[in-house]
N, C-alpha and C positions, 0 to 999 in steps of 0.2 A: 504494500500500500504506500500510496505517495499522500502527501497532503500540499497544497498548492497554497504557497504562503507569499507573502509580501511585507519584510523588514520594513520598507522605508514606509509602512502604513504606520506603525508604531509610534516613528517621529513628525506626520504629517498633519494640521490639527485640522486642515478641511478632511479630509479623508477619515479620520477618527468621530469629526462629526457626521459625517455622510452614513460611516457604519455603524455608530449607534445615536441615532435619532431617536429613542427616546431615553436617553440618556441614562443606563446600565451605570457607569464609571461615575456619574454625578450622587446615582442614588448610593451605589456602594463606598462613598465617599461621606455623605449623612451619616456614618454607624455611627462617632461618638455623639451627633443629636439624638440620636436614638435611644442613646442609652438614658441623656438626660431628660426627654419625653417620658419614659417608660417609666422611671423614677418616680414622673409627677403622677404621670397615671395612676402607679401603684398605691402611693398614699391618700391621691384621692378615692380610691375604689374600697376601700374598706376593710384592706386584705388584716388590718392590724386586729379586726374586731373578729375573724373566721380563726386567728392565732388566739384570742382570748375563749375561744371554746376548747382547747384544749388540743394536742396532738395526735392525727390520725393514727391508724391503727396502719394503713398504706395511701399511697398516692398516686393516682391514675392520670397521665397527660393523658390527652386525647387530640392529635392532629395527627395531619399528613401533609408530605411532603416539604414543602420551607417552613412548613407549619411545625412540622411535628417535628424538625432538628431542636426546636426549640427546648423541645423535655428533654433531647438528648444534652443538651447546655447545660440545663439543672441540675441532670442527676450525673454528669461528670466534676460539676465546681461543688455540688456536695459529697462525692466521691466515696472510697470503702466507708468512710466511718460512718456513714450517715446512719441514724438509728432505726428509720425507718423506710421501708424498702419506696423504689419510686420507679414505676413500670412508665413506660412509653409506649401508648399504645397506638397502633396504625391501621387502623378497620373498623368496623360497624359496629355497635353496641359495645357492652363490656368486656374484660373476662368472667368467668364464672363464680369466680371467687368475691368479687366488689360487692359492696354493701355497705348499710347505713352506717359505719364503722370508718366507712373511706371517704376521702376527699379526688374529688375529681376537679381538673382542671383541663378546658374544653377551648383547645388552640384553631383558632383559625383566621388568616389574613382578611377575607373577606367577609370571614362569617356566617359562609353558606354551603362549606363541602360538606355533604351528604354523611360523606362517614360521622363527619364529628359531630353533627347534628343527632344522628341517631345516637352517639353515645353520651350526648347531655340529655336527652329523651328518657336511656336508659336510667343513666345516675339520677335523675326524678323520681323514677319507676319504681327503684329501690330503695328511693331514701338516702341516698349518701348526699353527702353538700358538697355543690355545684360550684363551681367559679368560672370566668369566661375572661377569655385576651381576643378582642378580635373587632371589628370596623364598628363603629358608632350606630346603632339604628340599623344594625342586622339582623336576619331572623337568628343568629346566637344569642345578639344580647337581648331579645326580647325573652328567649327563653329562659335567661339568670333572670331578670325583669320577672317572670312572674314566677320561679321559683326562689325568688329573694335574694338569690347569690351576688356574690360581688361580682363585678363587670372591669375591667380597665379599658378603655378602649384605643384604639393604635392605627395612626395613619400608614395607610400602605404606601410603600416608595417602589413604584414599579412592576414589584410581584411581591409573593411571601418570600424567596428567598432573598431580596435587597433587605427585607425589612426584620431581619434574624435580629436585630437588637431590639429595636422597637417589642419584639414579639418574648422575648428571653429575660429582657430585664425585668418584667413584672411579678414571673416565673421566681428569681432567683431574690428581690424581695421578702415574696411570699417564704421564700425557705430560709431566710434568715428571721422574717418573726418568728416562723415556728421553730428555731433552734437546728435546724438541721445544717446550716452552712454559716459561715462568719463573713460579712464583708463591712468588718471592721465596725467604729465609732460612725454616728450619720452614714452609714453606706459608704465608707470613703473607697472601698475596695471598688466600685462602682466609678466613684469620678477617675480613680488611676486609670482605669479599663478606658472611657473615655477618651483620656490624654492620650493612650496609648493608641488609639484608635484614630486621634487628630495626627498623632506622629509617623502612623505607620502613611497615613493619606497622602500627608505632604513629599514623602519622601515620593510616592506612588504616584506624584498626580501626573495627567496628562502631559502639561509642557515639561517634563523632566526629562531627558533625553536618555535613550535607552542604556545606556552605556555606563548610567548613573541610576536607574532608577531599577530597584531589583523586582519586581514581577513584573515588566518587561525582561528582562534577562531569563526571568522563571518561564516565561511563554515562552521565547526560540528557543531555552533550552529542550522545552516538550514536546513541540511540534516535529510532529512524525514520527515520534515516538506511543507506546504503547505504554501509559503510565501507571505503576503498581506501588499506592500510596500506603505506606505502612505510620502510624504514627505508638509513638512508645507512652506511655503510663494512662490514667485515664482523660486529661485530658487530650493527648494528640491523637488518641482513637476517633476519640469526635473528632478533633479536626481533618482529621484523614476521610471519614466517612464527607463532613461538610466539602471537603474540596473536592471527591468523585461526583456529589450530586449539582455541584457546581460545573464540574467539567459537563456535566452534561445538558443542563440547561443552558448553561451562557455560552458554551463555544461547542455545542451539539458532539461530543470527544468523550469517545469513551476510556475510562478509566478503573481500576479493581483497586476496593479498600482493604485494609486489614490492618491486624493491631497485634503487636508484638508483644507476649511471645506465641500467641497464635499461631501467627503466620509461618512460624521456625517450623510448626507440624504439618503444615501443607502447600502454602503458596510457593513457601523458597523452591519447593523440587524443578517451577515454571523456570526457573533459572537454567535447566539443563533440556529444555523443550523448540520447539521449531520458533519462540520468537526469543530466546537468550540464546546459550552458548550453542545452540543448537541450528540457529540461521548463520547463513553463510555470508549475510552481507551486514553492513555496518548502514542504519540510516540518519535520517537526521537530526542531529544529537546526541549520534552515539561517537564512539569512541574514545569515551574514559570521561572522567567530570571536570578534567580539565581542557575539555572543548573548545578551541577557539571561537571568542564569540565574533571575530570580526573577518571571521575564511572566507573568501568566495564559495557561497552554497551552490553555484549556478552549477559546475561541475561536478557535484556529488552523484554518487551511484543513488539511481532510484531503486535501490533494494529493497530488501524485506523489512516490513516495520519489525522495530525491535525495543527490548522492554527496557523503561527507565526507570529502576529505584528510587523513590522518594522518601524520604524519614521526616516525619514529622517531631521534632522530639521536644519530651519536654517529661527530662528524665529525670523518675521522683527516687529512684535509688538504683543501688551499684549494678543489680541483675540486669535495668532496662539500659543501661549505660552497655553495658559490657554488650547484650545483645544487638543493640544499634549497632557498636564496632564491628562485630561478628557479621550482623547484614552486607557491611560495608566491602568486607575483605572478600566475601563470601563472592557477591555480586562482581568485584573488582577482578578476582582471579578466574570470573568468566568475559571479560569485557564488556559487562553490563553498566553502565555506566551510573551515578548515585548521586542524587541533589539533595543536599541535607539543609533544611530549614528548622533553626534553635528558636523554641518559646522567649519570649522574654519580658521581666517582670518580677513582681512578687508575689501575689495574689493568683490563683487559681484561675478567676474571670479575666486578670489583665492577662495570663500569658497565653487562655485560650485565644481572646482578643487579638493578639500580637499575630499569632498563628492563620487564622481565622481572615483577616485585612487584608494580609500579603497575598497570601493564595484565592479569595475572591477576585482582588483585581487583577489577579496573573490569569486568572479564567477569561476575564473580559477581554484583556491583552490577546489572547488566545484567537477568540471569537473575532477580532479585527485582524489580528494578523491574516486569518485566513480570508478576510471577506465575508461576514458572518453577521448579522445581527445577534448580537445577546441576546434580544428582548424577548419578542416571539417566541413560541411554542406550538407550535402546529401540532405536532404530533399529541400532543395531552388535547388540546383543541379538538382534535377530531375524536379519541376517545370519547372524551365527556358527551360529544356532539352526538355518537352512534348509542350512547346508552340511552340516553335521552329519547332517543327514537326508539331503541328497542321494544318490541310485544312485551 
């Protein structure tokens, strides 16, 4: 497989706006207002007075899609210790197990996907207490509305998945009045996340010329490559899982997640199959991580797509540390070539954040490089559109 790309779109800012017209890069550039919307949201919405009835017995997200990374946020920045279990759930109605004992919290951008609707239906049905993240004057929030639950409500930036912070920060809130995660004094773990989030942008932003701005650098390194995102402890698992479901909506690129030391039981073997040591040819991007980023690409072999390691790490002891290296060496002595992107931070939510920033906008970056709009989604588009129709 070849992928038909274009470097100098990257530095071009009519061409940047011609390929995203409705502006992908602007919205994924909001995330630190996101987080302090989500903030206001949360203290207006009442989340403080569902913490004063006491601590669920479990905790049910209920979204899909950008929607539903959202639980995956929460219940990685509350992590092993957390006392109580927090499931993420991605389908119709409950599990079997939920009950007036549990707390549900019912994600949705717009406020109208079917699944998640049916499973604030259900948490009615049963009796557990409701909560809802999702558009103002939705049929979600009408349904916290007349089962009394608390509502925050959240401006969509483009899609659900631009709008991960807007949709996670009220989530993660919530789990610090109930004692499950710390983000500090007034939330301060919250504005670091933020800052970090203003920092990562600026360095990201469009007129930064590729050669200085690192997702841009993260995009030609992956183009035409076959990318296998592994990220280490729990939070770069989320980030790993965030950036394939990015590759695939903003820059239509497929990608395979996994999280270490998972991946050491089954994905590593793809290292010695037809797209690692196994293809005969070297495509674009390969040939070791120290790549030149400024080769003439014009005379490369259109060979066989071939797989790129990616580590997301954000290594919380010596096991995930040591196995990162071991991926690295492992991959290296196939000429699989290895992009290692470090969390950074102090707090849990800032160095998911840090993680998180760069590799959204290295998706978009992606998505122009080839000539692509981010925005659009046909293919979900047409689903929705045939069920809808279905007998």
């Amino acid at each position: 497989m070849t992928v038909d790309v274009d470097e100098a779109r990257l530095d071009d800012a009519a061409a940047i706006a011609a390929t995203d017209p409705q502006g992908m890069l602007r919205a994924v550039a909001t995330s630190a207002a996101q987080v302090r919307m989500g903030l206001t949201a949360a203290y207006d919405a009442g989340f403080a007075d569902v913490a004063a009835q006491g601590r669920p017995r479990a905790i049910v997200v209920a979204g899909m899609g950008g929607s539903g990374i959202a639980g995956d946020v929460f219940a990685s920045v509350a992590g092993l210790t957390c006392p109580v279990p927090i499931v993420v759930h991605r389908g119709p109605g409950l599990p079997g197990w939920a009950g007036a004992a549990d707390l549900v919290v019912a994600v949705s951008c717009s406020g109208t996907t079917d699944e998640t609707l049916s499973a604030a239906d259900e948490a009615v049905r049963r009796g557990a207490t409701l909560l809802g993240i999702a558009a103002a004057g939705s049929p979600l929030a009408r349904r916290c509305e007349q089962a009394r639950g608390a509502f925050a409500p959240v401006v969509t930036q483009v899609g659900p998945r631009a709008t991960l912070w807007g949709l996670a920060t009220p989530l993660l809130v919530l789990g610090a009045r109930l004692g499950l995660l710390d983000l500090g004094r007034n939330d301060e773990a919250l504005e670091a996340a933020a800052q970090r989030l203003e920092a990562v942008a600026e360095t990201c932003r469009p007129d930064r010329e590729a050669f200085v701005n690192p997702a841009k650098v993260l995009a030609v390194e992956l183009a035409g490559s076959l990318p296998m995102v592994w990220g280490t402890g729990q939070i770069g698992g989320v980030a790993a899982l965030r950036m394939v479901c990015q590759f695939a909506e903003n820059a239509k690129y497929p990608a395979v997640p996994g999280v270490l030391s998972e991946a050491h039981h089954n994905q590593v073997v793809t290292f010695d199959g037809a797209f690692g040591a196994g293809s005969a040819g070297v495509g674009r991007g390969g040939g070791g991580s120290d790549d030149d980023f400024f080769r003439d690409r014009v005379d490369d072999e259109a060979a066989e797509t071939r797989l790129r390691l990616v580590l997301l790490r954000d290594d919380d002891n010596e096991a995930s540390t040591l196995r990162a290296r071991i991926s690295e060496d492992v991959a290296g002595s196939r000429s699989i070539p290895t992009t290692v992107i470090r969390a950074e931070g102090t707090s849990p939510v800032e160095r998911l954040a840090s993680l998180v920033c760069l590799t959204d906008f290295a998706t978009v970056y992606l998505a122009i490089l080839q000539g692509i709009d981010p925005s659009p989604v046909p293919p979900i588009d047409e689903v929705k559109r045939r069920l809808e129709n279905a007998d």
